[in-house]
N, CA, C and O atoms as a MOPAC input file, in Angstrom:
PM7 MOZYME 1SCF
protein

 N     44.83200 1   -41.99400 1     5.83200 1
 C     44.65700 1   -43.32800 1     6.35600 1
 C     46.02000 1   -43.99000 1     6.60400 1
 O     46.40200 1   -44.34500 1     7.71900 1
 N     46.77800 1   -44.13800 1     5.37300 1
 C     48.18700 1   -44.57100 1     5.92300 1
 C     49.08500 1   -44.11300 1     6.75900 1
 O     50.01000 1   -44.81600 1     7.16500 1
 N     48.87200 1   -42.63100 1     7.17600 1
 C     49.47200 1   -42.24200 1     8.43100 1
 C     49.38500 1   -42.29300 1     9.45500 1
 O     50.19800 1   -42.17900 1    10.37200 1
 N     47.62700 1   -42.60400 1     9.37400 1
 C     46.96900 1   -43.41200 1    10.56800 1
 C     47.71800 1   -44.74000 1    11.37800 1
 O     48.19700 1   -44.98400 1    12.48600 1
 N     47.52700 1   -45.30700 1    10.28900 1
 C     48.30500 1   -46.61800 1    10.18400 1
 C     49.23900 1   -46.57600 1    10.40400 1
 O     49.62500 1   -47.42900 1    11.20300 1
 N     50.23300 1   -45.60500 1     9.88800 1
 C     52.13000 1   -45.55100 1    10.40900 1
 C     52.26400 1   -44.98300 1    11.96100 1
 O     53.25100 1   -45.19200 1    12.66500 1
 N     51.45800 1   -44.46300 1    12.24300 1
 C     51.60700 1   -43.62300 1    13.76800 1
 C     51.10900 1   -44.99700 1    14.56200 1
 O     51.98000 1   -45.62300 1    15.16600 1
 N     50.02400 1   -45.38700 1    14.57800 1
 C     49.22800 1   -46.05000 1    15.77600 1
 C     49.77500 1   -47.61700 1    15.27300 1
 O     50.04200 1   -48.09200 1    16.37700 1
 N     50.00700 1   -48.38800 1    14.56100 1
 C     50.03700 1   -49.52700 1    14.10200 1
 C     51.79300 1   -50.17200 1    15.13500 1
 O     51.87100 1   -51.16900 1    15.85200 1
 N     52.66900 1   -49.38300 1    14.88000 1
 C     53.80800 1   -49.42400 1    15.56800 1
 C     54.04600 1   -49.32700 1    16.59600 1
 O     54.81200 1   -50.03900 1    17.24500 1
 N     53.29200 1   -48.21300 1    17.03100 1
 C     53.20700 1   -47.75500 1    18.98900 1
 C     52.88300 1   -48.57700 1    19.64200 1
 O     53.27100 1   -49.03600 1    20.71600 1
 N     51.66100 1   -48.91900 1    18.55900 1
 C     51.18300 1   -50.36300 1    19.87300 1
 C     51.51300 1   -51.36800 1    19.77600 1
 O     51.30000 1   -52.15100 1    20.70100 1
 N     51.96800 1   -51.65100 1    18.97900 1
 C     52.83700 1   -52.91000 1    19.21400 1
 C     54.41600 1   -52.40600 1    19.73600 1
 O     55.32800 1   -53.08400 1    19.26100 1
 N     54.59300 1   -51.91800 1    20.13900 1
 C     56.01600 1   -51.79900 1    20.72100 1
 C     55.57000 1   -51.78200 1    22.01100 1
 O     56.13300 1   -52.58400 1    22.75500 1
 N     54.57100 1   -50.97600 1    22.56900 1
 C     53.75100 1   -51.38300 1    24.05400 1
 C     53.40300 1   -52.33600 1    24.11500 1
 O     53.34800 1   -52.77000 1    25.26600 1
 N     52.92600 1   -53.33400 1    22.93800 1
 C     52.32500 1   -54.51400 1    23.30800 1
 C     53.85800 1   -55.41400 1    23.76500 1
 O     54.08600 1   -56.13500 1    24.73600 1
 N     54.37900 1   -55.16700 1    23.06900 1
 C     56.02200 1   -56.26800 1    22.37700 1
 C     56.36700 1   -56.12100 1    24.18100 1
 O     56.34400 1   -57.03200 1    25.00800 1
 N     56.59600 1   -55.03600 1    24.34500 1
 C     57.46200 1   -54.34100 1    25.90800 1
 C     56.39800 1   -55.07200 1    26.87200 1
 O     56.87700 1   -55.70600 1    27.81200 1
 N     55.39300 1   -55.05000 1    26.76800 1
 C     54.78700 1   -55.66300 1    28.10000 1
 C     54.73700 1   -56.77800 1    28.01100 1
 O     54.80500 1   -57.23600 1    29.15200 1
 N     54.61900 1   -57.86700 1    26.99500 1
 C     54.79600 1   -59.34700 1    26.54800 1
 C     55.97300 1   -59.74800 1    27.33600 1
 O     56.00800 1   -60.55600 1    28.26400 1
 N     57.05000 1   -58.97400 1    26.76100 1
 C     58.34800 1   -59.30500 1    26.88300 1
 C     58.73500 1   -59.22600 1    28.50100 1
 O     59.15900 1   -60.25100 1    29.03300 1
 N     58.61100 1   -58.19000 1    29.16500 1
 C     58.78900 1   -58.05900 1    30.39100 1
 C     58.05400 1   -59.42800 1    31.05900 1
 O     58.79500 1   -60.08600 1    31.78800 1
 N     56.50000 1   -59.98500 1    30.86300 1
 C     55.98500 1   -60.64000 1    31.36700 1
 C     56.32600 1   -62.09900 1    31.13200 1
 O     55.80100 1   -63.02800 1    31.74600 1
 N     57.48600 1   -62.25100 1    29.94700 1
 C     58.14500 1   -63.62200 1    29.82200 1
 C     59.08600 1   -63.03400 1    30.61900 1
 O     59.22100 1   -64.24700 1    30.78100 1
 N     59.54800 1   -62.68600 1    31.00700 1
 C     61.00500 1   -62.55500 1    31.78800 1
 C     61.83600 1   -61.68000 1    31.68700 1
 O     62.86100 1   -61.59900 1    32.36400 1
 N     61.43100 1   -60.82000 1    30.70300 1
 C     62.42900 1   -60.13800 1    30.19600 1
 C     63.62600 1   -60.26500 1    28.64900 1
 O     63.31900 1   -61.05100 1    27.75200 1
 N     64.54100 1   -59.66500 1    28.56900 1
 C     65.51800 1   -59.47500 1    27.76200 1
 C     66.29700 1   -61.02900 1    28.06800 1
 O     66.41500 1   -61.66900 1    27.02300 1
 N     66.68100 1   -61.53000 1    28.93500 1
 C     67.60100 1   -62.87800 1    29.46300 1
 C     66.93200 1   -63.70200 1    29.25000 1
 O     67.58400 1   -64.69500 1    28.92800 1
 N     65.22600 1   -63.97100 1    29.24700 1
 C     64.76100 1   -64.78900 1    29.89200 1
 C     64.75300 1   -65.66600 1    28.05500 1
 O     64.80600 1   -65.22200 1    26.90800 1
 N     64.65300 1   -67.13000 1    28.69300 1
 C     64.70200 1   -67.97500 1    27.00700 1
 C     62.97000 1   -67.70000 1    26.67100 1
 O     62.65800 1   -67.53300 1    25.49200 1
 N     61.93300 1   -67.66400 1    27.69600 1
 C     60.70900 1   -67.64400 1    27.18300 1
 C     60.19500 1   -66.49000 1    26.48400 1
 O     59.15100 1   -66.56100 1    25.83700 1
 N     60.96300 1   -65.29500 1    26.59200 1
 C     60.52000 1   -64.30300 1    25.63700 1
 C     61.23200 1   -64.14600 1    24.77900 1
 O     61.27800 1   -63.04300 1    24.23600 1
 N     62.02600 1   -65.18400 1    24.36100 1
 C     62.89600 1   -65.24600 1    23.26700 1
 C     62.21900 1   -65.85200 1    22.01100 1
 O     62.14500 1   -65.62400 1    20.80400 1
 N     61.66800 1   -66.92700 1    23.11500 1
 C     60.51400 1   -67.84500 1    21.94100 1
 C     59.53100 1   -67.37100 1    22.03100 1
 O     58.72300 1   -68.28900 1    21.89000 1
 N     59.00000 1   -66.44400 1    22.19100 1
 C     57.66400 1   -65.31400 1    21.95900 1
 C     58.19800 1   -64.73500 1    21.05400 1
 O     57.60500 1   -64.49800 1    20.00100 1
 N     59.28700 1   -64.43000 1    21.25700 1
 C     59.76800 1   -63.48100 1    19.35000 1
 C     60.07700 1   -64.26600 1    18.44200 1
 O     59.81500 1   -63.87700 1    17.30400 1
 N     60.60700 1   -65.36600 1    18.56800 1
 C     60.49300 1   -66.44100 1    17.51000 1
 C     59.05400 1   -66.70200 1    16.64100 1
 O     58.91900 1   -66.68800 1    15.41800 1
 N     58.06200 1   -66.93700 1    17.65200 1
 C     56.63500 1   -67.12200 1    17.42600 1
 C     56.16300 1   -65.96000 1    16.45800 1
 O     55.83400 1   -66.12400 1    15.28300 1
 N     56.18600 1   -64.64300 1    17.21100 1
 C     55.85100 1   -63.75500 1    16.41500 1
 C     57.00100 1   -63.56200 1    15.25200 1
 O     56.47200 1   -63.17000 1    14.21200 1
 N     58.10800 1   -63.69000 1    15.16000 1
 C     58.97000 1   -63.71200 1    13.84000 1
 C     58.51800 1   -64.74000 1    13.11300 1
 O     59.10000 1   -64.87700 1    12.03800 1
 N     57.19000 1   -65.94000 1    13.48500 1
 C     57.59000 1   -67.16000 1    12.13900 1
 C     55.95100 1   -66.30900 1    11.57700 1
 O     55.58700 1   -66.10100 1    10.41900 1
 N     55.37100 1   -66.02900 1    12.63100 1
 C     53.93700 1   -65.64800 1    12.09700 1
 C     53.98500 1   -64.56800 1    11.52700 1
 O     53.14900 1   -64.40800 1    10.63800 1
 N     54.89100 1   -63.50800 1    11.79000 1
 C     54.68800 1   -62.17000 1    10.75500 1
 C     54.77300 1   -62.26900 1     9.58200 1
 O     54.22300 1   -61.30000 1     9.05800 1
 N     55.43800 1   -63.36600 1     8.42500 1
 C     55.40500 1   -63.31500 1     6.86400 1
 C     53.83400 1   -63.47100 1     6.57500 1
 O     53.15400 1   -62.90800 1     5.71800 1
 N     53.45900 1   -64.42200 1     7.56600 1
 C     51.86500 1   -65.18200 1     7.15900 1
 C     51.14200 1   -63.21900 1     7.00600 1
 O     50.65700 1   -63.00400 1     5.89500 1
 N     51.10100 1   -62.18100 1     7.84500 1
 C     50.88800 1   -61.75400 1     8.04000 1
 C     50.77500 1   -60.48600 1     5.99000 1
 O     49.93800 1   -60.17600 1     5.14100 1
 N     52.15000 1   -60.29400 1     6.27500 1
 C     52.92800 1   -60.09200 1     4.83300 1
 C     52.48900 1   -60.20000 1     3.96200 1
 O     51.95200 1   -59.34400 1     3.26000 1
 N     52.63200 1   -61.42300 1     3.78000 1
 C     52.51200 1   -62.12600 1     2.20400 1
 C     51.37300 1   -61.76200 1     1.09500 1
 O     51.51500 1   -61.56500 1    -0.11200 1
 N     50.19100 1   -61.73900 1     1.90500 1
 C     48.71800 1   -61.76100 1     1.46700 1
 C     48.53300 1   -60.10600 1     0.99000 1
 O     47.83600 1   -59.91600 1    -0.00700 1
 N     49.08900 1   -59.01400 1     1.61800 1
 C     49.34300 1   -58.11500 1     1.51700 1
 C     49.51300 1   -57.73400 1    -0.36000 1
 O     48.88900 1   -56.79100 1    -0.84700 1
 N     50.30000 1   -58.49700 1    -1.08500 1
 C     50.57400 1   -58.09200 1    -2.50600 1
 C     49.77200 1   -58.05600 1    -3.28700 1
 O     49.63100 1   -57.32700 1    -4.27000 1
 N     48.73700 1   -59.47300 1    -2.58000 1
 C     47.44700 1   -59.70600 1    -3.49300 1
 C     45.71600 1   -59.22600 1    -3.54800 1
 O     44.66800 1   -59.43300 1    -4.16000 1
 N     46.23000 1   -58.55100 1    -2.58300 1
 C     44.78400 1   -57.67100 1    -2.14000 1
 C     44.35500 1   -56.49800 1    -2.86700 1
 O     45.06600 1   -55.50900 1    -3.04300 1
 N     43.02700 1   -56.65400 1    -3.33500 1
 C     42.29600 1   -55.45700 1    -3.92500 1
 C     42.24600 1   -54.69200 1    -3.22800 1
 O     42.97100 1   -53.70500 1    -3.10100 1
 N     41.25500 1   -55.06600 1    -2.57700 1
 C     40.49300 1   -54.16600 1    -1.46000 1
 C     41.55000 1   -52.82000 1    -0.43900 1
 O     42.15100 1   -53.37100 1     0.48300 1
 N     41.69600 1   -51.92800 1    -0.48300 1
 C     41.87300 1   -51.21100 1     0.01200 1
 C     41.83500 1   -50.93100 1     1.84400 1
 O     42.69100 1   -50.38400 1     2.53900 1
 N     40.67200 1   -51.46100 1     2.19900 1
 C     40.27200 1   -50.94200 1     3.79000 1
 C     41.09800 1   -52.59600 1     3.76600 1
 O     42.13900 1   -52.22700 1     4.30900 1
 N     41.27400 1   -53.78400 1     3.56600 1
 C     41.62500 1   -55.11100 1     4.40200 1
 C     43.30400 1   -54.53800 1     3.98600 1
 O     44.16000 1   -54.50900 1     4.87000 1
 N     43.56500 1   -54.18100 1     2.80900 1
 C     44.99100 1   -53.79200 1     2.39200 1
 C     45.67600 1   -52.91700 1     3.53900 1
 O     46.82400 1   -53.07100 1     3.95800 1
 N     44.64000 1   -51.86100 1     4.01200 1
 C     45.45600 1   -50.63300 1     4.99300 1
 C     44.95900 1   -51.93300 1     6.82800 1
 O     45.44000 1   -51.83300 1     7.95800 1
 N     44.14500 1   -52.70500 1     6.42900 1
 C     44.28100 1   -53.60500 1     8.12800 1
 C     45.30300 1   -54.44500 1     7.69800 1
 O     45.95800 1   -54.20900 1     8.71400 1
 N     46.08000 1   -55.28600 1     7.03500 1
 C     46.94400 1   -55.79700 1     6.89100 1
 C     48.35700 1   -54.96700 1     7.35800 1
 O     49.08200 1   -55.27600 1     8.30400 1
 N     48.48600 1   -54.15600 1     6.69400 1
 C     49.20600 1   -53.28500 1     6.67200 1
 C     49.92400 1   -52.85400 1     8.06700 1
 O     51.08100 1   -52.92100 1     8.48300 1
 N     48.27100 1   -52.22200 1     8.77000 1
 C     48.35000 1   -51.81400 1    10.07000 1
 C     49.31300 1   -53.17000 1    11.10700 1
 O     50.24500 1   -52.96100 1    11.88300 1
 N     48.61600 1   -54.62000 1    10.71800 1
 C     48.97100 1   -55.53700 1    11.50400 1
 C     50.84800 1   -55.92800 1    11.61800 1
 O     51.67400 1   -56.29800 1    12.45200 1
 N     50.76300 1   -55.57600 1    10.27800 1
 C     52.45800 1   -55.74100 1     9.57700 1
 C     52.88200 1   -55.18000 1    10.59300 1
 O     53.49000 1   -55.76400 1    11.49000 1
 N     52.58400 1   -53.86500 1    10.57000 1
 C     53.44000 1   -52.77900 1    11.49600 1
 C     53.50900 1   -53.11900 1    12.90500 1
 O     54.45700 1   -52.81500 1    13.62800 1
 N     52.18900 1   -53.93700 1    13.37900 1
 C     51.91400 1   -53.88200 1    15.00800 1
 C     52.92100 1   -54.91200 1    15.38200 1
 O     53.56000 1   -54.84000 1    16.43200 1
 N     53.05600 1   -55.86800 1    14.51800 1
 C     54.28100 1   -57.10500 1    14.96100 1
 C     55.59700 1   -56.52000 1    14.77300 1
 O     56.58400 1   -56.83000 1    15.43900 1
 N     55.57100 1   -55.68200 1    13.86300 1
 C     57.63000 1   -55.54400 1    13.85600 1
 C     57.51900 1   -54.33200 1    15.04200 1
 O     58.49900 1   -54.04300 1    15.72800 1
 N     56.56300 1   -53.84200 1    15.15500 1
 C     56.66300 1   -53.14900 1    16.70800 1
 C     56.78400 1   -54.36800 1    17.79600 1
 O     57.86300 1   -54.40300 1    18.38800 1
 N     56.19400 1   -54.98400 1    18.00600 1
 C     56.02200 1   -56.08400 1    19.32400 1
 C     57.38900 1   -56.63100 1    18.97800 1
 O     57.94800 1   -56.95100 1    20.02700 1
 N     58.27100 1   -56.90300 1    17.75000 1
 C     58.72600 1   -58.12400 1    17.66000 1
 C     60.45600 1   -57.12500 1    17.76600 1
 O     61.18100 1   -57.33200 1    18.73900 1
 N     60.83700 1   -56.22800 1    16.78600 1
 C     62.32800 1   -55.63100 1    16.41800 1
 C     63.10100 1   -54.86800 1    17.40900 1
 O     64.30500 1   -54.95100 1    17.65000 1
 N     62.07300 1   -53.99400 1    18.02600 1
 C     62.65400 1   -53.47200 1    19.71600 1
 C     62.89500 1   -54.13400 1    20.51500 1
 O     63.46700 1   -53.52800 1    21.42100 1
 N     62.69700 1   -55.62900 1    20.78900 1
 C     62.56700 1   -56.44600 1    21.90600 1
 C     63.74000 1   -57.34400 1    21.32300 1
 O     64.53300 1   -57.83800 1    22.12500 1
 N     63.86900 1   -57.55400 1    20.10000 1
 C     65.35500 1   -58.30600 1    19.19600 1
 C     66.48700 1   -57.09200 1    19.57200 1
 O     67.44600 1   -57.35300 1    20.29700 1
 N     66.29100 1   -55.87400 1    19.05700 1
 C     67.69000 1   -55.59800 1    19.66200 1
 C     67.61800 1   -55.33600 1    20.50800 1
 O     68.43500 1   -54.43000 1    20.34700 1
 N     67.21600 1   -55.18700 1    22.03500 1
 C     67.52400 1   -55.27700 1    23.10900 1
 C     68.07100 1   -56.68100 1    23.36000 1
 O     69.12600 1   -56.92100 1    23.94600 1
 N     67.57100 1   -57.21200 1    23.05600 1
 C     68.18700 1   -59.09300 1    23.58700 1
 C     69.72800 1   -58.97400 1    23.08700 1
 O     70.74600 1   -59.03700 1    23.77500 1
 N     69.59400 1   -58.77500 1    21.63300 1
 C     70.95400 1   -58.61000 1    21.08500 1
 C     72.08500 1   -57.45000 1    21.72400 1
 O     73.30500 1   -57.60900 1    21.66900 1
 N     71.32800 1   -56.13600 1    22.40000 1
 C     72.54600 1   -55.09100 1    23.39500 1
 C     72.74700 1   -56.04800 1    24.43300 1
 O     73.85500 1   -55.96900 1    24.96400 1
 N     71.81000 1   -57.12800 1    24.96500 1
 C     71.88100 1   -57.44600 1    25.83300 1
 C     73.14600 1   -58.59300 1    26.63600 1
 O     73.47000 1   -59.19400 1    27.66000 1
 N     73.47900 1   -58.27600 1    25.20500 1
 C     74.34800 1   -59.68100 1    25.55400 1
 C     76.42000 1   -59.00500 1    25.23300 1
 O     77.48000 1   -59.60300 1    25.42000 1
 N     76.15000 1   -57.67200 1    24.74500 1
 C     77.20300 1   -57.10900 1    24.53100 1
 C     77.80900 1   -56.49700 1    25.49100 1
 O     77.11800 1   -55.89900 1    26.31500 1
 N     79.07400 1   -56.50000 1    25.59800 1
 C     79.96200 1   -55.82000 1    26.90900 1
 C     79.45000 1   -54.19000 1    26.73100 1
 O     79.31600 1   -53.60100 1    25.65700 1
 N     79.22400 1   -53.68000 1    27.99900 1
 C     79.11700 1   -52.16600 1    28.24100 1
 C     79.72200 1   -51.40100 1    27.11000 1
 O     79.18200 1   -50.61400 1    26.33200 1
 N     80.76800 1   -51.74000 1    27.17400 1
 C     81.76600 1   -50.76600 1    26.48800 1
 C     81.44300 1   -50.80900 1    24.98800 1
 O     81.62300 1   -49.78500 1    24.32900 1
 N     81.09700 1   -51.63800 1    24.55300 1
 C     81.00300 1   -51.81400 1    23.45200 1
 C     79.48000 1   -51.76700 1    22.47900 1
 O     79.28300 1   -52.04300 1    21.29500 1
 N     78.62400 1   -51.32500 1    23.48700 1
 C     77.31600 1   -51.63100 1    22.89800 1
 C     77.05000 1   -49.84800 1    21.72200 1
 O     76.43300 1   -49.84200 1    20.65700 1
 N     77.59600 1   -48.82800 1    22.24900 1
 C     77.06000 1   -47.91700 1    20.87000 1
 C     77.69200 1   -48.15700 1    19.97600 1
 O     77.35400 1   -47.58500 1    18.94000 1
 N     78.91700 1   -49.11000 1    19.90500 1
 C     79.64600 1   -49.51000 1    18.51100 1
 C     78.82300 1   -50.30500 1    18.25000 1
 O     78.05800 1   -49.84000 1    17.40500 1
 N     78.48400 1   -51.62200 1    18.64000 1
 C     77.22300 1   -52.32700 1    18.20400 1
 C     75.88000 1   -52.08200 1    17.88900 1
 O     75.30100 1   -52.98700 1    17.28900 1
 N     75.18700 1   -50.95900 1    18.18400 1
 C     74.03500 1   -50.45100 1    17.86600 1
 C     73.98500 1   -49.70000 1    16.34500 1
 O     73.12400 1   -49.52600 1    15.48200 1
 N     75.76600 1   -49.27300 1    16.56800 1
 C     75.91600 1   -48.41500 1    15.05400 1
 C     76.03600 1   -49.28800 1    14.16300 1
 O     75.65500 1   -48.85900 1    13.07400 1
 N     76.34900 1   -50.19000 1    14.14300 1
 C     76.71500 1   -51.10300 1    12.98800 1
 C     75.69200 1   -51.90300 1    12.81900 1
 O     75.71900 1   -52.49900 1    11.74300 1
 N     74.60600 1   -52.17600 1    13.64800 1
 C     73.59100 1   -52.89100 1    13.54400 1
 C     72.44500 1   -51.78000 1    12.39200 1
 O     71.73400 1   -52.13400 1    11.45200 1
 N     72.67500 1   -50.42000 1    12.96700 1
 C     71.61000 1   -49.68700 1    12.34200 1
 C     72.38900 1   -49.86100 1    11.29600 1
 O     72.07300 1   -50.81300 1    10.58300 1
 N     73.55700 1   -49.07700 1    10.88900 1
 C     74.07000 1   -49.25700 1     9.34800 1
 C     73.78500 1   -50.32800 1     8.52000 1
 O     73.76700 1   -50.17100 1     7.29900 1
 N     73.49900 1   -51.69400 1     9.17900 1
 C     73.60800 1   -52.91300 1     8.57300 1
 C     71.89800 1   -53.14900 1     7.72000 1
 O     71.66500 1   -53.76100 1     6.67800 1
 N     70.67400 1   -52.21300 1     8.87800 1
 C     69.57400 1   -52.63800 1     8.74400 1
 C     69.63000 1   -50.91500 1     7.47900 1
 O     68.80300 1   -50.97000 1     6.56900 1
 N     70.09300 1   -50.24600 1     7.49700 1
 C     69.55000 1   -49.08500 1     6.32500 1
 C     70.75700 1   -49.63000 1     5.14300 1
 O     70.31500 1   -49.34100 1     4.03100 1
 N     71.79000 1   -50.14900 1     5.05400 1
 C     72.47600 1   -50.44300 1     3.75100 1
 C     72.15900 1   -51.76000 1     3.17700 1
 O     72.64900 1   -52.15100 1     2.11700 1
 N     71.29100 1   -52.47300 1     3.92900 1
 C     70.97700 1   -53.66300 1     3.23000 1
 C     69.53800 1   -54.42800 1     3.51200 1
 O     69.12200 1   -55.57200 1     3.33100 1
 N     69.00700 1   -53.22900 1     4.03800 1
 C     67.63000 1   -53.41100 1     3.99700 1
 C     66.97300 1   -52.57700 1     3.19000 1
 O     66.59600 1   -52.85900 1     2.05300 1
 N     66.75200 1   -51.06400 1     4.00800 1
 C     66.06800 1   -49.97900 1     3.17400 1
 C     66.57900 1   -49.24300 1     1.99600 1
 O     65.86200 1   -48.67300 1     1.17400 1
 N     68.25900 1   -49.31600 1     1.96900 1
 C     68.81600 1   -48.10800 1     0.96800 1
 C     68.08900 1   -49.18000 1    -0.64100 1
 O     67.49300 1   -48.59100 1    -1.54300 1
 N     68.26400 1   -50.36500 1    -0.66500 1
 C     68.19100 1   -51.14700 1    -1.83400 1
 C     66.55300 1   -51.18600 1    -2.08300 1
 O     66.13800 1   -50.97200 1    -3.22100 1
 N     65.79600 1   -51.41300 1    -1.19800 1
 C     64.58500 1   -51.41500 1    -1.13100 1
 C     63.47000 1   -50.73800 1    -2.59000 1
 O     62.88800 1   -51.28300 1    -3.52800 1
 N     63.59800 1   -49.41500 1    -2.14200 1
 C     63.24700 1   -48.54900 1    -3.88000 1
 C     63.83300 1   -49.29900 1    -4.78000 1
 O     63.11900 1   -49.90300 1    -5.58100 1
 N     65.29900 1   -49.42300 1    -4.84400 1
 C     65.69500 1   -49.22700 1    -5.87600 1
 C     65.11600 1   -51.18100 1    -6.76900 1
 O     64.69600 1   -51.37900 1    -7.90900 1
 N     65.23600 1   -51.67300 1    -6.22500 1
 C     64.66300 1   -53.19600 1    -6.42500 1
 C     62.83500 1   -53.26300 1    -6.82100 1
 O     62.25000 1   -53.94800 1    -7.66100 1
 N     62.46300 1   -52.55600 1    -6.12800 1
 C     61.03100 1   -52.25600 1    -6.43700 1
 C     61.03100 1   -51.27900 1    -8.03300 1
 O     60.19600 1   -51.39500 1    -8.93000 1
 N     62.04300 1   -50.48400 1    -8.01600 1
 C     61.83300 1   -49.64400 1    -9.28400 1
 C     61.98000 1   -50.66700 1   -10.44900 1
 O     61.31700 1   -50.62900 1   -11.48500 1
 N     63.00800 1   -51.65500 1   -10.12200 1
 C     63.96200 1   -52.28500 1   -11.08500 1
 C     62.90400 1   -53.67800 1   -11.83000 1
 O     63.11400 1   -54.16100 1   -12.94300 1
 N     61.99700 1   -54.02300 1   -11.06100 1
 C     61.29200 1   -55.11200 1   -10.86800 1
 C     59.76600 1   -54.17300 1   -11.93200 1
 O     59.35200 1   -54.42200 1   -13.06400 1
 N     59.34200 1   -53.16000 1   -10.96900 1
 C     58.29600 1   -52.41300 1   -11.51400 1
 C     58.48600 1   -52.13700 1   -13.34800 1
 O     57.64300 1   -52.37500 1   -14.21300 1
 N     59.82200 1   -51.59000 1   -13.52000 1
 C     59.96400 1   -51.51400 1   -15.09100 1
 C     60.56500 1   -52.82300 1   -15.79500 1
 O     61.03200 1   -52.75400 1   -16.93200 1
 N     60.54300 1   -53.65900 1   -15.28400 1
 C     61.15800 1   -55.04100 1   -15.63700 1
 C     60.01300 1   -55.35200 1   -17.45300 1
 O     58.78700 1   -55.24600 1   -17.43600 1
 N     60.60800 1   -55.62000 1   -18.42700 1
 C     59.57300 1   -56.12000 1   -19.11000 1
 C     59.00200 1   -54.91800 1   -20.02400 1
 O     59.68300 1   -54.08500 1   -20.62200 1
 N     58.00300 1   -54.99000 1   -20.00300 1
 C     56.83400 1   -53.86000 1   -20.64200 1
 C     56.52400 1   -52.61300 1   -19.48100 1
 O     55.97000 1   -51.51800 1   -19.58100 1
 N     57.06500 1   -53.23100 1   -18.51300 1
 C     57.01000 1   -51.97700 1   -17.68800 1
 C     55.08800 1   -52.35600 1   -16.67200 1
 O     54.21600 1   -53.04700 1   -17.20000 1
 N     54.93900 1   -51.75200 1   -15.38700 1
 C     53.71200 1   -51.76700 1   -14.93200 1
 C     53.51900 1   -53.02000 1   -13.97900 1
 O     52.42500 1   -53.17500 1   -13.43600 1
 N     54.25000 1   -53.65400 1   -13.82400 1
 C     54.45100 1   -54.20800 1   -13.08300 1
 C     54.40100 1   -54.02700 1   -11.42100 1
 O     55.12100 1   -54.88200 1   -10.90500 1
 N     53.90900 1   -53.36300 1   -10.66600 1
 C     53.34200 1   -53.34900 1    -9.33800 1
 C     53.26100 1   -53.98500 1    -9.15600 1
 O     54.21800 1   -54.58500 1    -8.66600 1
 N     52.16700 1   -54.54100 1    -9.31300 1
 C     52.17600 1   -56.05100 1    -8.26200 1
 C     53.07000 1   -57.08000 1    -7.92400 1
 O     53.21100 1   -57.40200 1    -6.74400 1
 N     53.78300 1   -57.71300 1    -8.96400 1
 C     54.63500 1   -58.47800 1    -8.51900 1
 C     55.93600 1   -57.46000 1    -7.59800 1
 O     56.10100 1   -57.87700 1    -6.45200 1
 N     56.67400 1   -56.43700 1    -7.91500 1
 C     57.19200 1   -55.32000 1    -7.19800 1
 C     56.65300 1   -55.13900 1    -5.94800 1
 O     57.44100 1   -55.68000 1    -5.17200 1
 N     56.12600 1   -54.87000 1    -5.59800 1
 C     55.41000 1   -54.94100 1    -4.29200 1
 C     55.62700 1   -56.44500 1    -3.58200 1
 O     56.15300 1   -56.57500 1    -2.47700 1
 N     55.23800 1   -57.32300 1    -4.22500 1
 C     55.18900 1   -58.75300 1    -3.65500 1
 C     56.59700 1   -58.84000 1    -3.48500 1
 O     57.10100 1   -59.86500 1    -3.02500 1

């Protein structure tokens, strides 16, 4: 099920994000800028609820939805952001952007969830997760 979810949840929203975006104007245009704003203020709402859920099948549709917005919403941010960089300079900027999003997003990620999870008496998931 969650691979379900990791394959199809992203795709389509990156098709969705790409055809949104083109249909505000594009990468330049200010109106699909504030379409990613929109979808950047609404994706936590999206998030949040996520920590506190039993249920399993609304847990893996949450989930799925998480994924469908940072598809619609993170491909269409860094393009705006190459978009605005001199030729010459944009695979230096792409590299340092990815380095920036795996050393201070994902590399810490586990390790904060581990740190949180044994915090205490230990068993802690839920709040870890949250």
């Amino acid at each position: 099920m969650f691979a379900l979810i990791c394959i199809t949840g992203p795709i389509a929203g990156i098709v969705t994000g790409g055809v949104l975006t083109t249909r505000y104007g594009g990468y330049t245009s200010i109106n699909a800028l504030k379409l990613l704003l929109g979808e950047s203020i609404i994706t936590p709402f999206v998030a949040l609820p996520i920590a506190f859920l039993s249920s399993f099948n609304v847990t893996m549709v949450m989930i799925w939805f998480l994924l469908f917005m940072g598809g619609t919403t993170m491909p269409n941010l860094i393009g705006i952001m190459l978009s605005v960089v001199k030729d010459h300079e944009k695979t230096c900027a792409l590299s340092i952007a990815n380095f920036a999003y795996n050393a201070i997003g994902f590399l810490p990620a586990p390790f904060i969830y581990g740190l949180i999870y044994d915090s205490g008496d230990g068993g802690h998931a839920r709040a870890a997760f949250f």
